[in-house]
VMD Tcl script that builds the backbone (N, CA, C; Angstrom):
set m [mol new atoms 183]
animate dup $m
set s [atomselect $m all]
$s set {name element resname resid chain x y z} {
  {N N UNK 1 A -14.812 7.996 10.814}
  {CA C UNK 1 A -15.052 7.300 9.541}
  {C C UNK 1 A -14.659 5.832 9.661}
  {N N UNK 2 A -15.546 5.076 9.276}
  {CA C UNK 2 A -15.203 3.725 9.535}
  {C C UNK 2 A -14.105 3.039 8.008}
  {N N UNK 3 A -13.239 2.366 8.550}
  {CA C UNK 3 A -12.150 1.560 7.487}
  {C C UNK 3 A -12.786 1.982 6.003}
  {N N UNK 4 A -13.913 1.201 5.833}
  {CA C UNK 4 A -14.102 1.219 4.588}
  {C C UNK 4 A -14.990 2.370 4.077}
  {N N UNK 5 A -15.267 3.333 4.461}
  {CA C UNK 5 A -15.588 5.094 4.020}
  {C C UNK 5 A -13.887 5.774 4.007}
  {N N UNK 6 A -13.461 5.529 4.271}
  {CA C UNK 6 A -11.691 5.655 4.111}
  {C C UNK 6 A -11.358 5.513 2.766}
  {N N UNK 7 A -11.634 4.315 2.866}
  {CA C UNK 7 A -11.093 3.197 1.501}
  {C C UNK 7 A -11.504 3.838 0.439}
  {N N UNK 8 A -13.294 3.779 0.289}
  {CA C UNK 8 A -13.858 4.228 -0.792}
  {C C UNK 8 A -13.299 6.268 -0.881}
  {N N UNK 9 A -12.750 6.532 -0.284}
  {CA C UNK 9 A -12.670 8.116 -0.065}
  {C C UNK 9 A -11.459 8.155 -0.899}
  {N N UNK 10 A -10.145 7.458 -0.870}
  {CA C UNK 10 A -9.377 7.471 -0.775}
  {C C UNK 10 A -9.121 7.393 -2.440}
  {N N UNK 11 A -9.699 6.025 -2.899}
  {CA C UNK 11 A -10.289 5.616 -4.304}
  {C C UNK 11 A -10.844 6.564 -4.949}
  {N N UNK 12 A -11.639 7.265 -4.783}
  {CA C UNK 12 A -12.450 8.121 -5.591}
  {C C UNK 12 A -11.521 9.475 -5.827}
  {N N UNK 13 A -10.756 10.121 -4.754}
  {CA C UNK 13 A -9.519 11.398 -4.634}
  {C C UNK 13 A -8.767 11.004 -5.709}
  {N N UNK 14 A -8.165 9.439 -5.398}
  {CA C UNK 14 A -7.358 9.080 -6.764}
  {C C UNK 14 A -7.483 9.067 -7.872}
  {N N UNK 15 A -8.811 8.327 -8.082}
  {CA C UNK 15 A -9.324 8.163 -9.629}
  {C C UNK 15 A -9.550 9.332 -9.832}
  {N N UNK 16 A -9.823 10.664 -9.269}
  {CA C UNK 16 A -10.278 12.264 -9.978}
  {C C UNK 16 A -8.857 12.710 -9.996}
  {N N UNK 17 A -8.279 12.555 -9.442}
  {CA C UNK 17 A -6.887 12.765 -9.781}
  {C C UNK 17 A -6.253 12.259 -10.545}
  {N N UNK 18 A -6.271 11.159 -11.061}
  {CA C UNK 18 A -5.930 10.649 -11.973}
  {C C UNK 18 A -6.533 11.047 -13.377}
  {N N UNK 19 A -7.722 10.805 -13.746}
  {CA C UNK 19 A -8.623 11.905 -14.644}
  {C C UNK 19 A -7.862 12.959 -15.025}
  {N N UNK 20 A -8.139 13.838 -13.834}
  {CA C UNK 20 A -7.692 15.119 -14.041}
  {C C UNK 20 A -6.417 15.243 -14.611}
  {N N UNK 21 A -5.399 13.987 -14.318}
  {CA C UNK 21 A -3.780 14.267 -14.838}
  {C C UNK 21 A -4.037 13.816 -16.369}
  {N N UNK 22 A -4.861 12.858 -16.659}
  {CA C UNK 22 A -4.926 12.509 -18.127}
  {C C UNK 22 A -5.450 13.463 -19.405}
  {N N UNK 23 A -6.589 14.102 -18.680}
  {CA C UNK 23 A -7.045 15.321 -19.157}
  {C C UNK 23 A -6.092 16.374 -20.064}
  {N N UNK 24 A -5.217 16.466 -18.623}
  {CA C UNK 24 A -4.483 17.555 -19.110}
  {C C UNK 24 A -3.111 16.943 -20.056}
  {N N UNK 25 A -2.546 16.018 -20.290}
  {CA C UNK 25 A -1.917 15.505 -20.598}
  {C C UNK 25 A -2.735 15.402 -21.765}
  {N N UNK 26 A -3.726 14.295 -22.567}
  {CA C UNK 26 A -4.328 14.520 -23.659}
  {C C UNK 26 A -4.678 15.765 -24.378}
  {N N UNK 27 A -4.688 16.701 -23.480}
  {CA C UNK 27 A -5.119 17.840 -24.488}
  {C C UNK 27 A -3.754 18.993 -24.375}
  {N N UNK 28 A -2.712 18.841 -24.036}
  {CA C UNK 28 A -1.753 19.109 -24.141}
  {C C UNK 28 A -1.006 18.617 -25.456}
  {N N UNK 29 A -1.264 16.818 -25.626}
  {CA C UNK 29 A -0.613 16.159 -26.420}
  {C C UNK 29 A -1.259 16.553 -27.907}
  {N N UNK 30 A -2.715 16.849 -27.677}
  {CA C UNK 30 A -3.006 17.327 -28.977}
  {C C UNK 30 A -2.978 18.492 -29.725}
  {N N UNK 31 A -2.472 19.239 -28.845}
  {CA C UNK 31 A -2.183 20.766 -28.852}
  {C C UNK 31 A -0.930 20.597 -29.435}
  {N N UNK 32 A -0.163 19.776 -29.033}
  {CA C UNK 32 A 1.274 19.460 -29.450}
  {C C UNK 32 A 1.081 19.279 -30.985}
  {N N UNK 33 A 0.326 17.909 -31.403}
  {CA C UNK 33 A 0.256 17.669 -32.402}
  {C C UNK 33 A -0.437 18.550 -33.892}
  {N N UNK 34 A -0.862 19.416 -33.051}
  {CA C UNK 34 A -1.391 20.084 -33.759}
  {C C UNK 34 A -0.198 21.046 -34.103}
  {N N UNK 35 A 0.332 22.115 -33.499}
  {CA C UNK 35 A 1.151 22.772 -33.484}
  {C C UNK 35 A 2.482 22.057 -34.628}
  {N N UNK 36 A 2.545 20.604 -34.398}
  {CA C UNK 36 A 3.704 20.221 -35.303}
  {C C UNK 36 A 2.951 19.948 -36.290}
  {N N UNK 37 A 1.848 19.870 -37.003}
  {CA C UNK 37 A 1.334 19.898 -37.978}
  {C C UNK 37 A 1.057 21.051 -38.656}
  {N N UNK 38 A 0.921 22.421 -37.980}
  {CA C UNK 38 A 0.951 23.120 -39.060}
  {C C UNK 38 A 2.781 23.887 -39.020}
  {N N UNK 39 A 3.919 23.380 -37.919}
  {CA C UNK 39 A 5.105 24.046 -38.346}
  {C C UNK 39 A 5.711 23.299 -39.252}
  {N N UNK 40 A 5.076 21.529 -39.525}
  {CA C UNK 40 A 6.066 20.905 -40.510}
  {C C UNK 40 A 4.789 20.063 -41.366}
  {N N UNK 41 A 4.015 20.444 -42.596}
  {CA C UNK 41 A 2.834 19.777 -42.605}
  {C C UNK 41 A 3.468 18.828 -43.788}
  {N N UNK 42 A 4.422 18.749 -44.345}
  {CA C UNK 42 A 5.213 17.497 -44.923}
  {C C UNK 42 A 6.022 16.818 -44.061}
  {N N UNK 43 A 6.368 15.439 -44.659}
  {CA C UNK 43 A 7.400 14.485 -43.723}
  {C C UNK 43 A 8.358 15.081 -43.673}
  {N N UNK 44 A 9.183 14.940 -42.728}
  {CA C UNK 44 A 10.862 15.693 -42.342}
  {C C UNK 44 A 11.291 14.912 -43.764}
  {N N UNK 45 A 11.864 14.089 -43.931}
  {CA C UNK 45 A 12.562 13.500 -45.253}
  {C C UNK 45 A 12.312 13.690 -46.407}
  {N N UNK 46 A 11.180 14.180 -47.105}
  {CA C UNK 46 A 10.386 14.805 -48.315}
  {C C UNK 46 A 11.168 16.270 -48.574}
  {N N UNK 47 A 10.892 17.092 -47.235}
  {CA C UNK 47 A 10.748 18.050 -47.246}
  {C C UNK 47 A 12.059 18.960 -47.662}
  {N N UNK 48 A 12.854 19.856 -48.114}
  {CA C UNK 48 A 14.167 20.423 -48.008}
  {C C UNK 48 A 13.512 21.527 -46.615}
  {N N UNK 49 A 14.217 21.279 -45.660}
  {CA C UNK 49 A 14.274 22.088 -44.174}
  {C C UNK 49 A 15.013 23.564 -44.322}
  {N N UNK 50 A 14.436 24.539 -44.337}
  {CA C UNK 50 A 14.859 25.590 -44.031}
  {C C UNK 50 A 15.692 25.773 -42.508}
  {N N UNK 51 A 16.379 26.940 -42.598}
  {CA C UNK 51 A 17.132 26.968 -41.247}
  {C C UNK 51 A 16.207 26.984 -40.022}
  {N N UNK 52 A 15.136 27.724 -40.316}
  {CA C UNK 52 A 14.022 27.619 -38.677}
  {C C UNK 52 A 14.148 26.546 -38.299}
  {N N UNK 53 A 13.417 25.876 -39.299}
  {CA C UNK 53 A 13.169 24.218 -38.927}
  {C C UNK 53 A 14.045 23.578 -38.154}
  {N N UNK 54 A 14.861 23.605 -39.168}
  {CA C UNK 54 A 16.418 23.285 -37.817}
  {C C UNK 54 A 17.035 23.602 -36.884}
  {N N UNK 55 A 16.415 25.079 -36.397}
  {CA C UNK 55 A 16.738 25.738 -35.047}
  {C C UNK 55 A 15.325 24.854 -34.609}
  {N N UNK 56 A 14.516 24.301 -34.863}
  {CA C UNK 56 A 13.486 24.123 -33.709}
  {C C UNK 56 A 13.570 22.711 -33.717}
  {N N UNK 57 A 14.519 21.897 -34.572}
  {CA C UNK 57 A 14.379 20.265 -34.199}
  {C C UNK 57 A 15.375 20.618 -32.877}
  {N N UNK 58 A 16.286 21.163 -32.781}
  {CA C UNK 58 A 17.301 21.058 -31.293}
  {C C UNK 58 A 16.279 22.017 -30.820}
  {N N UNK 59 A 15.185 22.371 -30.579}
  {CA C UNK 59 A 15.126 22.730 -29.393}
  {C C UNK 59 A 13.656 21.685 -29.133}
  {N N UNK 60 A 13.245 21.110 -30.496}
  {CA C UNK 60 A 12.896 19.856 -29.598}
  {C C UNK 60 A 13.053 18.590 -29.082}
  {N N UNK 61 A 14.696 18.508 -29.276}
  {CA C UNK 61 A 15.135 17.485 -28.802}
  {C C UNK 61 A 14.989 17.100 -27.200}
}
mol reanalyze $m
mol bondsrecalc $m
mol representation Tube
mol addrep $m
């Protein structure tokens, strides 16, 4: 393989790899957000917090 079929090889592994890490990271993050939207669908400060709630802010600290 000459230098620059390397280069471009090398570039393209990354950038799909990279993709691929954002992917999963975005749809993780919205999975997240979703999930804290329907366990707390008022503001923490509005809200009077039951004890769950407060077992699950320390465990998402």
């Amino acid at each position: 393989m000459s230098p620059f079929m390397s280069q471009l090889y090398t570039t393209v592994v990354t950038y799909s790899t990279m993709k691929c890490f954002f992917l999963l990271i975005s749809s993780n993050y919205y999975q997240f957000q979703g999930i804290k939207k329907n366990v707390f669908p008022t503001p923490h400060i509005i809200s009077p917090r039951p004890e769950s709630s407060k077992k699950l802010d320390i465990y998402k600290l």
